[in-house]
DSSP file (Angstrom, degrees, kcal/mol; ACC not computed):
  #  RESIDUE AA STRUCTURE BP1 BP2  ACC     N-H-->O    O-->H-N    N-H-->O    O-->H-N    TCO  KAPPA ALPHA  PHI   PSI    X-CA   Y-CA   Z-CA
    1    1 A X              0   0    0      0, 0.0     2,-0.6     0, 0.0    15,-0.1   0.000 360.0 360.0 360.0 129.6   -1.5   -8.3   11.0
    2    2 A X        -     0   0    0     13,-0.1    13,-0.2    40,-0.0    40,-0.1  -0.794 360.0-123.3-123.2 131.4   -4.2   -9.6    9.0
    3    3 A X        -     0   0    0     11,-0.8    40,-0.3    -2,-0.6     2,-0.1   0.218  33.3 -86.9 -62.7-166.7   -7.6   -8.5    9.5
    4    4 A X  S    S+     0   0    0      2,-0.0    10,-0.3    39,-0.0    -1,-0.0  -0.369  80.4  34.0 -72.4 156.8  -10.7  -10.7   10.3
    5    5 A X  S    S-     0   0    0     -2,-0.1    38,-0.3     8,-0.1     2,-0.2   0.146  71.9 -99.7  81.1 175.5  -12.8  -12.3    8.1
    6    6 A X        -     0   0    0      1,-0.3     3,-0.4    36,-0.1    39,-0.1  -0.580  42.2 -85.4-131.8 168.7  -12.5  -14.1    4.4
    7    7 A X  S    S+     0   0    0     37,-0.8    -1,-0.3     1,-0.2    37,-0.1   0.157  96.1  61.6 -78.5-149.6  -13.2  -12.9    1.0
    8    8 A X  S    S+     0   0    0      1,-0.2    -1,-0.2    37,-0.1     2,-0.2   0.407  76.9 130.8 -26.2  46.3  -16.3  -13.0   -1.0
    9    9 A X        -     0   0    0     -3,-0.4    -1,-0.2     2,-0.2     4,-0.1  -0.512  65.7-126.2 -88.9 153.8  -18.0  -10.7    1.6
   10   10 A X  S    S+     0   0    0     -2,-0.2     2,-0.2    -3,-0.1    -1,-0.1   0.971  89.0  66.8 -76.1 -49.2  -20.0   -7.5    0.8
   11   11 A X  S    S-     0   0    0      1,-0.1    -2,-0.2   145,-0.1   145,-0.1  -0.559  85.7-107.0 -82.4 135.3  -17.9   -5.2    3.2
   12   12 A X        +     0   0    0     -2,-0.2     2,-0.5   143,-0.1   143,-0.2   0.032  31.5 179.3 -37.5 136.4  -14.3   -4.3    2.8
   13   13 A X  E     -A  154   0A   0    141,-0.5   141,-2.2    -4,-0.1     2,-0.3  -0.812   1.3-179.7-135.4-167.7  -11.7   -5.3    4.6
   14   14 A X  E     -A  153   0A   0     -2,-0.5   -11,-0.8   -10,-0.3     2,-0.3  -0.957  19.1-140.3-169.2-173.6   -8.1   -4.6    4.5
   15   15 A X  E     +A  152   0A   0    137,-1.4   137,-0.9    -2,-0.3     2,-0.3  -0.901  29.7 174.5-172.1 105.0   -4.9   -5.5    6.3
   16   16 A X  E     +A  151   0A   0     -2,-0.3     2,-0.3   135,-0.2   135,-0.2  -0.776   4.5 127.9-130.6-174.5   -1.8   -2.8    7.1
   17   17 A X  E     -A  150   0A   0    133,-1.6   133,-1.5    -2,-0.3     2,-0.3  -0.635  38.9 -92.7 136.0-173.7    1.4   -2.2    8.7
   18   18 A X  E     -A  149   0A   0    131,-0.3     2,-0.8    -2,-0.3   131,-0.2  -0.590  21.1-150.7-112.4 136.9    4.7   -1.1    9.3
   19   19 A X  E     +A  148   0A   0    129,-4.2   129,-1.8    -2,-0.3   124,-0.1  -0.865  28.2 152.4-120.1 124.3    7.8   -3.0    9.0
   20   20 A X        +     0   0    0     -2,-0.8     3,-0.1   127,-0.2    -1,-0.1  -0.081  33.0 119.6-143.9  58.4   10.9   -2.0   11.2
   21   21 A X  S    S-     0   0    0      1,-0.2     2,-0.4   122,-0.1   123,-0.1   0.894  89.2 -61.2 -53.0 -58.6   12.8   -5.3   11.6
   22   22 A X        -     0   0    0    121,-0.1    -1,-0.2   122,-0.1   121,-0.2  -0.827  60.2 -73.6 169.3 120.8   15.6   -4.1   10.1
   23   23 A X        -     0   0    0     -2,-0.4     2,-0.3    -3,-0.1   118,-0.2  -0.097  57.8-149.3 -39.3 142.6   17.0   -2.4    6.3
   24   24 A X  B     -E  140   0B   0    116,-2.5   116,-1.4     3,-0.0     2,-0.5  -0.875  12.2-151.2-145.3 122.3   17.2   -5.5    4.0
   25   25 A X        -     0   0    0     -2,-0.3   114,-0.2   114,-0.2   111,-0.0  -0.764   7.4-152.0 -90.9 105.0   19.6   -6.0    1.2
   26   26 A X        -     0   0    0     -2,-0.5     2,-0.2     1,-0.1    -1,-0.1   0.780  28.2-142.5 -83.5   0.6   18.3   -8.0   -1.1
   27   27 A X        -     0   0    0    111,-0.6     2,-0.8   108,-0.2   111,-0.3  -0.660  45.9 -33.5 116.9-164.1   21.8   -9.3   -2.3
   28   28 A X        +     0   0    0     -2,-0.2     2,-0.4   108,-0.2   107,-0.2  -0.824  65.6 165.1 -61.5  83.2   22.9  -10.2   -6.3
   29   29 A X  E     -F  134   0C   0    105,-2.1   105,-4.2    -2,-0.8     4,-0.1  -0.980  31.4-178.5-122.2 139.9   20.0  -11.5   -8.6
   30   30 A X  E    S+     0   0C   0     -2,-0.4     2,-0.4   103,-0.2   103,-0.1   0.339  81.0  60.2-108.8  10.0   19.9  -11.8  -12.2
   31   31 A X  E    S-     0   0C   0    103,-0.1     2,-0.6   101,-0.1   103,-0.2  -0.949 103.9 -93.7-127.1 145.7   16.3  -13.2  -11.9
   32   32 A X  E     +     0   0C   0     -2,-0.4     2,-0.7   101,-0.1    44,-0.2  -0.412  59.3 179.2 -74.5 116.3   13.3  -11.2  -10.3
   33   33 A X  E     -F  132   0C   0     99,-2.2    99,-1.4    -2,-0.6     2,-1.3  -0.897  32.0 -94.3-113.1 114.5   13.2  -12.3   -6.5
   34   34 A X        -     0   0    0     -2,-0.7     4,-0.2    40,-0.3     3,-0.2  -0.214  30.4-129.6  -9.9  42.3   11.4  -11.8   -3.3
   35   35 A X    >   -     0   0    0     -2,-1.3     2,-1.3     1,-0.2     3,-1.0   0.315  44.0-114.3 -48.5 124.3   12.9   -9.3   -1.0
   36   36 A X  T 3  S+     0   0    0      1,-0.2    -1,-0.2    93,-0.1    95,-0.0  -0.487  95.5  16.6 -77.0  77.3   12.8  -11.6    2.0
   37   37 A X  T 3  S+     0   0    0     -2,-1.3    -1,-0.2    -3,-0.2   -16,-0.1   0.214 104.3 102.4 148.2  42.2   10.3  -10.6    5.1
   38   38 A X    <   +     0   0    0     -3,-1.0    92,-1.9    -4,-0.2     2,-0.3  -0.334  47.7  97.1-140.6  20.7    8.9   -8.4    2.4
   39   39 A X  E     -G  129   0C   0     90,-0.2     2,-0.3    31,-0.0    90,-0.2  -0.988  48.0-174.5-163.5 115.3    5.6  -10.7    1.4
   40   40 A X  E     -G  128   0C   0     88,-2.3    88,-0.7    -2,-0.3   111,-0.1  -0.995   8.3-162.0-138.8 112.2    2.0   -9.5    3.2
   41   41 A X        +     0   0    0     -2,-0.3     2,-0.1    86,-0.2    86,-0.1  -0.230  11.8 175.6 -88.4-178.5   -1.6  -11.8    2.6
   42   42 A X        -     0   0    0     82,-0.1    84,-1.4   -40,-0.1   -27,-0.1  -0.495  41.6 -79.2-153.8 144.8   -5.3  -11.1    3.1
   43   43 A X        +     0   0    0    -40,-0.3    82,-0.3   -38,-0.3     2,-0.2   0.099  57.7 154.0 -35.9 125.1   -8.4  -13.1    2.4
   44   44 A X        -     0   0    0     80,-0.5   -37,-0.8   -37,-0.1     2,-0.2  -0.790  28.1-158.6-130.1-176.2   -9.6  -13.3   -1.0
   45   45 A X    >   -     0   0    0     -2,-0.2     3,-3.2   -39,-0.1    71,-0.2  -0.868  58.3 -65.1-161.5 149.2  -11.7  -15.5   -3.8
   46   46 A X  T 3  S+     0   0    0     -2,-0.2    71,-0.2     1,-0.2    72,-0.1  -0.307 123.2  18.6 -27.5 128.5  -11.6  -15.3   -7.6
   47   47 A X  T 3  S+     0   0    0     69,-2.3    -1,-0.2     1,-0.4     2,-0.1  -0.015  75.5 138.3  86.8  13.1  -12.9  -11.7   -8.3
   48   48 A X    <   -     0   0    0     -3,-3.2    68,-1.6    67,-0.1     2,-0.7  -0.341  61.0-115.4 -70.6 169.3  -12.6   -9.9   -5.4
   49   49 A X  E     -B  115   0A   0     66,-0.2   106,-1.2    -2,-0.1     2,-0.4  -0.857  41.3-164.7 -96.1  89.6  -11.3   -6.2   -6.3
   50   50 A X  E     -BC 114 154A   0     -2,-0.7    64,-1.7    64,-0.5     2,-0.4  -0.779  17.1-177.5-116.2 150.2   -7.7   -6.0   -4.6
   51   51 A X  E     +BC 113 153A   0    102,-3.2   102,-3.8    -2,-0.4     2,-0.3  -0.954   2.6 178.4-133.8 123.5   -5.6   -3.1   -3.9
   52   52 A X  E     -BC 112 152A   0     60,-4.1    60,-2.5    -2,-0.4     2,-0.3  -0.844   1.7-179.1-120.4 167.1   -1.5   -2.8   -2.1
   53   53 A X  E     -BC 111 151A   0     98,-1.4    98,-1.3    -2,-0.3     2,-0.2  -0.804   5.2-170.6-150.6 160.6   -0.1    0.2   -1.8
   54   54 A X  E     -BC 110 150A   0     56,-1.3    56,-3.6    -2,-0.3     2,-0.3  -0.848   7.5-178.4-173.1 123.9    3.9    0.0   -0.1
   55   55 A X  E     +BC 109 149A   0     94,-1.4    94,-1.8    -2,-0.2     2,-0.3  -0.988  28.1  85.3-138.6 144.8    5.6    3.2    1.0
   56   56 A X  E    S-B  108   0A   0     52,-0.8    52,-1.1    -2,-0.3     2,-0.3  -0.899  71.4 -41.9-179.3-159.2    9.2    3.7    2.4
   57   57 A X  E     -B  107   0A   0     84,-0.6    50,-0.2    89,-0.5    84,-0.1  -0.844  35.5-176.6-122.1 101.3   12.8    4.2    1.3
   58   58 A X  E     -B  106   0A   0     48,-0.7    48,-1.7    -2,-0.3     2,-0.3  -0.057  12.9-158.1-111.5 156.1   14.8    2.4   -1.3
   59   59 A X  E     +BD 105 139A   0     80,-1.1    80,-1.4    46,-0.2     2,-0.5  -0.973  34.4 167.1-125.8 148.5   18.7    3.2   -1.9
   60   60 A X        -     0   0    0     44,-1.0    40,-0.1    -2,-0.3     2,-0.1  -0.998  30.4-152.0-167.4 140.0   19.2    1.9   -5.7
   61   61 A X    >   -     0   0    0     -2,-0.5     3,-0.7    74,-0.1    38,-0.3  -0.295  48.9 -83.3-107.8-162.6   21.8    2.3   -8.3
   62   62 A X  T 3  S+     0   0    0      1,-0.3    37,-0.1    -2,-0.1    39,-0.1   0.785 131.8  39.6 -94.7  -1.2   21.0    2.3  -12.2
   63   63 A X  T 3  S+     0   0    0      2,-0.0    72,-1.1    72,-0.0    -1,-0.3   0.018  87.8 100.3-123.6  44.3   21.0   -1.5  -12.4
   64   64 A X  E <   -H  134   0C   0     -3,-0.7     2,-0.6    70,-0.2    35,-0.4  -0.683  57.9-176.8 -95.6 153.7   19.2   -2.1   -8.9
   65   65 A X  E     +H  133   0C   0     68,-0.5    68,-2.5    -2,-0.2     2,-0.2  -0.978   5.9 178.5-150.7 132.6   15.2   -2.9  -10.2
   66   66 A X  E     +H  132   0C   0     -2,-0.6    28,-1.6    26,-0.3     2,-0.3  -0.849   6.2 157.4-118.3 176.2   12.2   -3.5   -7.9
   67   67 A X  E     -H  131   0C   0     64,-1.3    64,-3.8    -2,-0.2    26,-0.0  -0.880  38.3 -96.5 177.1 164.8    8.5   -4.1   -8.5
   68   68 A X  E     +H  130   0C   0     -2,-0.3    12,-0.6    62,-0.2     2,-0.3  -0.208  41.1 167.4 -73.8 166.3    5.1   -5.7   -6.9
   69   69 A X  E     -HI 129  79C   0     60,-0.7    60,-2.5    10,-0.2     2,-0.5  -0.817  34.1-123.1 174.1 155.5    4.3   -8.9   -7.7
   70   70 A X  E     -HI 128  78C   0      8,-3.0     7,-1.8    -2,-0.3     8,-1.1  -0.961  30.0-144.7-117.7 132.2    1.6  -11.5   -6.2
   71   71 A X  E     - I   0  76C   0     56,-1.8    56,-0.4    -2,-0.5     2,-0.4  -0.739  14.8-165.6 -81.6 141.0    3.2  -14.9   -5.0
   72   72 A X  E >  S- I   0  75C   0      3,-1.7     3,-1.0    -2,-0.3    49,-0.1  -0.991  92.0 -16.8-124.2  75.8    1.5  -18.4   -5.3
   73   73 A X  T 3  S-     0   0    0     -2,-0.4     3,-0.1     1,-0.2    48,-0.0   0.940 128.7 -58.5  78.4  17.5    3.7  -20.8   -2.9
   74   74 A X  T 3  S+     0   0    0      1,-0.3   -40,-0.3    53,-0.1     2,-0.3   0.345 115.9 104.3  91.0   0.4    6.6  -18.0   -3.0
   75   75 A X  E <  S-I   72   0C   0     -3,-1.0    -3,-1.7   -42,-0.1     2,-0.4  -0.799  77.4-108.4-113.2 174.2    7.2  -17.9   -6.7
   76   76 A X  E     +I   71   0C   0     -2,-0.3    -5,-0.3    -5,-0.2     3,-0.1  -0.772  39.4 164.5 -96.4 130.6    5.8  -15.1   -8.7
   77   77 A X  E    S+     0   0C   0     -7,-1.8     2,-0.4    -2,-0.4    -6,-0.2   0.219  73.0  46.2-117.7   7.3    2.5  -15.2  -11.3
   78   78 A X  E     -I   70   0C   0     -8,-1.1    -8,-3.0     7,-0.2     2,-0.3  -0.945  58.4-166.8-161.6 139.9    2.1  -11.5  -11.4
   79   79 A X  E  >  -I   69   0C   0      5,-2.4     4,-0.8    -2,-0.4   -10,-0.2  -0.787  15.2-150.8-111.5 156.3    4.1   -8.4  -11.9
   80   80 A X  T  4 S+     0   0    0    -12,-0.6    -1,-0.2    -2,-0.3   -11,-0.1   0.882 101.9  64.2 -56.4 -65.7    2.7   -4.7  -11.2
   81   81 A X  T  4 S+     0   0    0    -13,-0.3    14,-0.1     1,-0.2     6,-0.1   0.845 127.1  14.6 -73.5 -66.5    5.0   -3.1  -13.9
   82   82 A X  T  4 S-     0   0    0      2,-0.1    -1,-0.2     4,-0.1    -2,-0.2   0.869  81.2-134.9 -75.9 -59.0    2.5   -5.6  -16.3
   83   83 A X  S  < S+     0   0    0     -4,-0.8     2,-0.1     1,-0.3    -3,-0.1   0.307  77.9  87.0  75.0  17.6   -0.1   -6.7  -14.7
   84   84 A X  S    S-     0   0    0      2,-0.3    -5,-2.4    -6,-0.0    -1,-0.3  -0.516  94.4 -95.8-103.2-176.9    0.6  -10.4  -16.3
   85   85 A X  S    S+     0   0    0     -7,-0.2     2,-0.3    -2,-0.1    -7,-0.2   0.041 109.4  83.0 -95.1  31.0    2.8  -13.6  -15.0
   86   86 A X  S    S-     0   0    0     -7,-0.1    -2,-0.3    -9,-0.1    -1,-0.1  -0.797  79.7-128.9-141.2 118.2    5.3  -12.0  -17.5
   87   87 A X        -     0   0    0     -2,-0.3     2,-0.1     1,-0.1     3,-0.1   0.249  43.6 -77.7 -34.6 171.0    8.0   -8.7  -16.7
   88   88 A X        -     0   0    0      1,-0.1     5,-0.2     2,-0.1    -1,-0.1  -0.407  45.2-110.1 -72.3 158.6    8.3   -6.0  -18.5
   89   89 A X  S    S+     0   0    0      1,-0.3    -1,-0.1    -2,-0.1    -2,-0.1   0.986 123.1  49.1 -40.9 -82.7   10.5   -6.4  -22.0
   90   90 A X  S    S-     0   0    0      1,-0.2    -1,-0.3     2,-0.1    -2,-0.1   0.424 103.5-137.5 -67.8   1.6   13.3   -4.3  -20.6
   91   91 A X        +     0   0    0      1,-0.2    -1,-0.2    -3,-0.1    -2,-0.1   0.654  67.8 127.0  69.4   9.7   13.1   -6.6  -17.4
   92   92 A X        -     0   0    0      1,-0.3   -26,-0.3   -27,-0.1    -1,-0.2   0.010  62.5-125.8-110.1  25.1   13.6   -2.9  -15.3
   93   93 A X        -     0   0    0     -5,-0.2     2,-0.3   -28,-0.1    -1,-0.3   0.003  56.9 -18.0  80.8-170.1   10.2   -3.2  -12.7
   94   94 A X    >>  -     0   0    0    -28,-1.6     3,-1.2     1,-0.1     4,-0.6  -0.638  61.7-130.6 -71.6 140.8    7.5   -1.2  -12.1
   95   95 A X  G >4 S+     0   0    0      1,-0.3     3,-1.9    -2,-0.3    -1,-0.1   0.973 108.7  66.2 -47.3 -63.6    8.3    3.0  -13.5
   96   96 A X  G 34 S+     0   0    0      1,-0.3    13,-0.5    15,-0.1    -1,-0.3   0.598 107.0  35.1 -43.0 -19.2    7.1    3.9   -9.9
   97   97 A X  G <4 S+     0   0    0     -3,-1.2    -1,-0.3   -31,-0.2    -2,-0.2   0.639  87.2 133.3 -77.7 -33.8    9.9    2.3   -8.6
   98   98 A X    <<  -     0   0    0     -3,-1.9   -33,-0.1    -4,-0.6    -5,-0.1   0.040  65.3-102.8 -81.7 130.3   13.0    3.1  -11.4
   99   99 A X        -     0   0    0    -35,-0.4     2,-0.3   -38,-0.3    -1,-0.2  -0.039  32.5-129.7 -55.2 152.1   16.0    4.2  -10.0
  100  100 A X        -     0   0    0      4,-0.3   -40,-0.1     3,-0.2    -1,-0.1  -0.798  16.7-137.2 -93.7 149.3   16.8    8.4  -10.4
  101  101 A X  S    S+     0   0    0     -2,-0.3    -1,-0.1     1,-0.1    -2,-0.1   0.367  88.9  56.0 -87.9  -4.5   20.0    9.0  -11.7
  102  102 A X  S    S+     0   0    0      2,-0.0     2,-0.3     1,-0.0    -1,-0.1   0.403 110.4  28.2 -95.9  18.8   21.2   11.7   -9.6
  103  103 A X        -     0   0    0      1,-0.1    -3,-0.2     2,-0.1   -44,-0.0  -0.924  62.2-135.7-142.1 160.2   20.9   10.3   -6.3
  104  104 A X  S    S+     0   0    0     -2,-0.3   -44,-1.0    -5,-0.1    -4,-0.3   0.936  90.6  64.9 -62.3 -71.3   21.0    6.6   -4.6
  105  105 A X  E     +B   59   0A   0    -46,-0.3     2,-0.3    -6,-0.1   -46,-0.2  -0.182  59.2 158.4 -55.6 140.1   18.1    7.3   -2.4
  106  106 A X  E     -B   58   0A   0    -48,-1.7   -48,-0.7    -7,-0.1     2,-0.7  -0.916  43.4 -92.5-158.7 171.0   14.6    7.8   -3.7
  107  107 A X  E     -B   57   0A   0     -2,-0.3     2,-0.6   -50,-0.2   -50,-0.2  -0.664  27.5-138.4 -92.3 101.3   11.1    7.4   -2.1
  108  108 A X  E     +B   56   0A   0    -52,-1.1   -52,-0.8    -2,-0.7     2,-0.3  -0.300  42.1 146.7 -52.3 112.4    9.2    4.2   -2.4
  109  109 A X  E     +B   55   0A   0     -2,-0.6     2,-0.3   -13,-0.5   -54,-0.2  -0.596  19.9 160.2-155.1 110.4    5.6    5.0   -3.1
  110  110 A X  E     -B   54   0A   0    -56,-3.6   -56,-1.3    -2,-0.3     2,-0.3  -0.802  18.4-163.7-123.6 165.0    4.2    1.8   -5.6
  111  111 A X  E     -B   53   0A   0     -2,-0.3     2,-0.3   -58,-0.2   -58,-0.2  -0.975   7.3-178.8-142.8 139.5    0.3    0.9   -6.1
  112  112 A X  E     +B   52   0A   0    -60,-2.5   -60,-4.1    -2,-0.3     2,-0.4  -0.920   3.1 179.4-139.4 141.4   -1.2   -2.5   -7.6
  113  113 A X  E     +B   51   0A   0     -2,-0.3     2,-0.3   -62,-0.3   -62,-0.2  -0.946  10.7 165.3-122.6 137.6   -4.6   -3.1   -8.0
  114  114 A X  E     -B   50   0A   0    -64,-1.7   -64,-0.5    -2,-0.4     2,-0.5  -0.887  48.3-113.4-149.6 172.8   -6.3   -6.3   -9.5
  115  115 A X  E     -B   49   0A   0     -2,-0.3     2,-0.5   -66,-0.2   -66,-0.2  -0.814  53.4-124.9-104.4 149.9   -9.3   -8.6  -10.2
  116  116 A X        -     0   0    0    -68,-1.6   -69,-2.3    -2,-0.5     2,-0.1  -0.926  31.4-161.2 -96.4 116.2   -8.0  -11.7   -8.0
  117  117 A X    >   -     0   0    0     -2,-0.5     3,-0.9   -71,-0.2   -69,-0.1  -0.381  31.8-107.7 -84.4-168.3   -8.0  -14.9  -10.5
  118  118 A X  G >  S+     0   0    0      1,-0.2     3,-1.1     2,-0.2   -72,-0.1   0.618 120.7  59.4 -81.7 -32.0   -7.9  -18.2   -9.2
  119  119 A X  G 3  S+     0   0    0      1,-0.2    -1,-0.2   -42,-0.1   -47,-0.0   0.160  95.4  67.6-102.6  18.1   -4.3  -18.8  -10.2
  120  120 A X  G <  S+     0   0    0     -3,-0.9     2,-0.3   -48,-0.0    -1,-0.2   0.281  86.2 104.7-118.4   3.5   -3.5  -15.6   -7.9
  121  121 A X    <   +     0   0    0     -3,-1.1     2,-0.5     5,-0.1     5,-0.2  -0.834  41.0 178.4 -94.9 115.7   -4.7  -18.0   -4.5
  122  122 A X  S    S-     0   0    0      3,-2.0     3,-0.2    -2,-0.3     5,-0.1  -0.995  87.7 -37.8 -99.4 130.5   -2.5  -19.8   -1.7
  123  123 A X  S    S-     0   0    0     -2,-0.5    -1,-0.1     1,-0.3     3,-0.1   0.614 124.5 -38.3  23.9  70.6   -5.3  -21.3    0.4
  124  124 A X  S    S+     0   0    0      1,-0.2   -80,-0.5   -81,-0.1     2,-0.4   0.915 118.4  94.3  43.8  70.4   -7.5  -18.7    0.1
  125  125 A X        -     0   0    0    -82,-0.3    -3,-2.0    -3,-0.2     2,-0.5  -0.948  60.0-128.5-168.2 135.7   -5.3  -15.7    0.3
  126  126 A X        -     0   0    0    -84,-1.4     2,-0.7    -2,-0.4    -5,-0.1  -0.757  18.8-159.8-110.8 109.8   -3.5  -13.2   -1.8
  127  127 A X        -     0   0    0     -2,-0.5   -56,-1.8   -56,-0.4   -86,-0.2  -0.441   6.7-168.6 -85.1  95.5   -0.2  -12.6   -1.2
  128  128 A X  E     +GH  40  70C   0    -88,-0.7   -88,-2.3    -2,-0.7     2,-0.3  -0.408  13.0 178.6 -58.8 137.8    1.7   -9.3   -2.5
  129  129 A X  E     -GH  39  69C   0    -60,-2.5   -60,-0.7   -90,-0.2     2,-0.6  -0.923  29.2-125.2-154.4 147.3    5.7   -9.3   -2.2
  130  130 A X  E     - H   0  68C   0    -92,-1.9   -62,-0.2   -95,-0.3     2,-0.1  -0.964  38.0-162.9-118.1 122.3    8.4   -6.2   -3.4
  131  131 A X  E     - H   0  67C   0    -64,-3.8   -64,-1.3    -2,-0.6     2,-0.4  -0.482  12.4-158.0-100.7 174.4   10.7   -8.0   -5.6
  132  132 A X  E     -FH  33  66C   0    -99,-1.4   -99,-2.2   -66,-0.2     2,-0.3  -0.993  11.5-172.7-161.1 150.6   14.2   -6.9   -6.9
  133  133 A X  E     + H   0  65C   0    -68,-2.5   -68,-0.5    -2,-0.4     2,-0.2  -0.985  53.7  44.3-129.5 129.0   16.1   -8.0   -9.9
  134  134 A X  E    S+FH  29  64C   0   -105,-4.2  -105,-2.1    -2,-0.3   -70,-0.2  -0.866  80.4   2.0 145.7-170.3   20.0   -6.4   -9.8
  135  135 A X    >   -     0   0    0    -72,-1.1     3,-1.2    -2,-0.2  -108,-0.2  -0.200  62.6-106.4 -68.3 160.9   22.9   -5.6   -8.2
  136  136 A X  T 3  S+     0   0    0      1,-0.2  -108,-0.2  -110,-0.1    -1,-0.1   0.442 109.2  77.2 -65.5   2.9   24.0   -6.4   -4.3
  137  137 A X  T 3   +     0   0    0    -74,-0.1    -1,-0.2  -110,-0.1     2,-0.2   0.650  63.3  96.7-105.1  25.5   23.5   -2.6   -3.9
  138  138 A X    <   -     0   0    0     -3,-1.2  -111,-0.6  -111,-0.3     2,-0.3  -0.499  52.1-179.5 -86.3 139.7   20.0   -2.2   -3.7
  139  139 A X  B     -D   59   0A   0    -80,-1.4   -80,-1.1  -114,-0.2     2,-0.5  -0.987  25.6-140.4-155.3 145.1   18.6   -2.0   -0.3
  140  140 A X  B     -E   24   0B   0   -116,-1.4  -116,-2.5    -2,-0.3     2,-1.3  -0.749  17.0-148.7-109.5 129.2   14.9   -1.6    1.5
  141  141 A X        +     0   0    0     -2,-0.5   -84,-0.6  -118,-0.2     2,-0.4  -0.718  34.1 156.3-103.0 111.8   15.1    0.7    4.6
  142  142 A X        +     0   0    0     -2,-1.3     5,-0.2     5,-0.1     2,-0.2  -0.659  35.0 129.3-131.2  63.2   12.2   -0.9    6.9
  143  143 A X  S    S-     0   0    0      3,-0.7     4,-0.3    -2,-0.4  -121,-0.1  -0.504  76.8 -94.6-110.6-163.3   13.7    0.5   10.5
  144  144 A X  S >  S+     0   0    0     -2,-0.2     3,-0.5     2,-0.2    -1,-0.1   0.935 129.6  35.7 -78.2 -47.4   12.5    2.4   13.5
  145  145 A X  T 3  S+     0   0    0      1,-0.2     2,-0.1  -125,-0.1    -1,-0.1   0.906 131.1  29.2 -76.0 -47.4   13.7    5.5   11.9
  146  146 A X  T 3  S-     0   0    0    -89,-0.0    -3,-0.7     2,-0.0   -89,-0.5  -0.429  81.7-175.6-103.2  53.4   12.8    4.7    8.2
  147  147 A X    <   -     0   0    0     -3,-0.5     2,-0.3    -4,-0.3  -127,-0.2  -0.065  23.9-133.9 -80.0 155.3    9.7    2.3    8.8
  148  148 A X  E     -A   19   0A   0   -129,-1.8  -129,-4.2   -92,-0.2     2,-0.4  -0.846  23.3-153.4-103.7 145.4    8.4    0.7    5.2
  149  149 A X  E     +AC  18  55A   0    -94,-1.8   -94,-1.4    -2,-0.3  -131,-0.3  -0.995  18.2 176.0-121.1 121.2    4.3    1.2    5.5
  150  150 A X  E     -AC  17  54A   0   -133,-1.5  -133,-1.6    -2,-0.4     2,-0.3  -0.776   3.7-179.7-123.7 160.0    2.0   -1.5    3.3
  151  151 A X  E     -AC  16  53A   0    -98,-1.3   -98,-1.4  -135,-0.2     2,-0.4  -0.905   8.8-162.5-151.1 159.5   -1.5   -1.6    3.4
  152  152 A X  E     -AC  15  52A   0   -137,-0.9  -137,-1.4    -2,-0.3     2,-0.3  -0.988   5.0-163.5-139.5 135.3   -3.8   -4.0    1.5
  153  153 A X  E     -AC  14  51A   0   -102,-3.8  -102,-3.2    -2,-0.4     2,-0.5  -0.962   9.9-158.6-136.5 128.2   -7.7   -3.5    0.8
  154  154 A X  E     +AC  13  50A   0   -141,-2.2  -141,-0.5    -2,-0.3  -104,-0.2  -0.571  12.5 175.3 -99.8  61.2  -10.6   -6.3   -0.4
  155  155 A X              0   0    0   -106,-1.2  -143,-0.1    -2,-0.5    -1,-0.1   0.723 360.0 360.0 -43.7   1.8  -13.4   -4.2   -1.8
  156  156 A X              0   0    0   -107,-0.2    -1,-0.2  -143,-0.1  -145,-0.1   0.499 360.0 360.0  41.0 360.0  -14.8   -7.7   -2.7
């Protein structure tokens, strides 16, 4: 759901909710990728002051990688772990995300915050997406039981 009203407004707005479709695996990729029903807009313009926040439950091995990232038209121009249109060196996501090494499971709990540029707009909107770069065992648990929770906020 996304609320009412458009960006360059004095008053905040924001946009949240909960996804329990269904756990989604996002498969083999050796390139940083979308996790697919995983991608949540709200109105902007060049400079508003925007903030996602995504909590839930990942299962991840030591070469599974996730991270934020704002989509343009599905492809990525901005990472979290940077806060450019270029990954980290080591190509291994945002830290807040980074697999533990004694367990599978770990606790999603990632933040990005930004200035909205212009090259950060589909038709008036910015859209925030959790990406994954890795192996086919990495997996997002978005169920009735393990709902994934996102919220997004325009301070304008």
């Amino acid at each position: 759901a996304v609320a009412a009203g458009g960006g360059g407004g004095t008053a905040a707005t924001f946009a949240r909710g909960y996804v329990t479709s269904g756990d989604v695996t996002p498969g083999l990729t050796a390139a940083w990728t979308p996790v697919s029903g995983l991608a949540f807009s709200l109105a902007a313009v060049a400079g508003d002051e925007v903030e996602f926040t995504m909590n839930g439950l990942l299962s991840q091995t030591a070469t599974a990688f996730f991270d934020l990232a704002v989509l343009v038209s599905g492809s990525i121009v901005r990472y979290a772990s940077t806060g450019t249109a270029s990954p980290t060196a080591a190509g291994e996501g945002d830290g807040a995300i980074y697999p533990l090494n004694a367990s599978t499971l770990r606790p999603l709990s990632a933040y990005f915050s930004l200035a909205v540029a212009s090259g950060d707009l589909t038709g008036g909107t910015v859209t925030f997406a959790l990406i994954y770069k890795g192996d086919a065992l990495g997996k997002v648990y978005a169920s009735a039981n393990y709902p994934l929770r996102w919220r997004i906020r325009n301070d304008h």
